[in-house]
C-alpha positions, 0 to 999 in steps of 0.5 A: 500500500502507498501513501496515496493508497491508505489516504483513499482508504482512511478516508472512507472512514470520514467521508461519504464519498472517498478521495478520489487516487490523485488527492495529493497531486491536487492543490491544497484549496481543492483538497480542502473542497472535496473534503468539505462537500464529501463530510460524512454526517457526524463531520459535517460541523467540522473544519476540513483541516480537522478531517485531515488530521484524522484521514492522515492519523489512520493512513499513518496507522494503516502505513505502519501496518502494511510495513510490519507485516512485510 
């Protein structure tokens, strides 16, 4: 799994809709958007940097994992 790969993944976990595979070749304001008009229901409230912060913990935790079990 690649960076790009466990951000797609964790994000499933916030979002309604996942980020899209080319996520991080976009700039940061159209990251920001797709966050803010794809927050799941318990998100909406929040800020899209604040969503980040939890998309990119659980990629980290998920990068952790794939790279012990090789």
């Amino acid at each position: 799994m690649n960076r790009s790969q466990a951000y797609v993944r964790a994000s499933k976990f916030y979002l309604s809709e996942e980020l899209p595979e080319n996520i991080l070749d976009l700039p940061s304001e159209e990251q920001d958007e797709f966050v803010e008009d794809h927050r799941w229901e318990p998100f909406e409230e929040w800020e899209p940097h604040g969503i980040w912060e939890l998309i990119e913990d659980l990629a980290s935790e998920f990068l952790t994992i794939t790279n012990t079990e090789k």
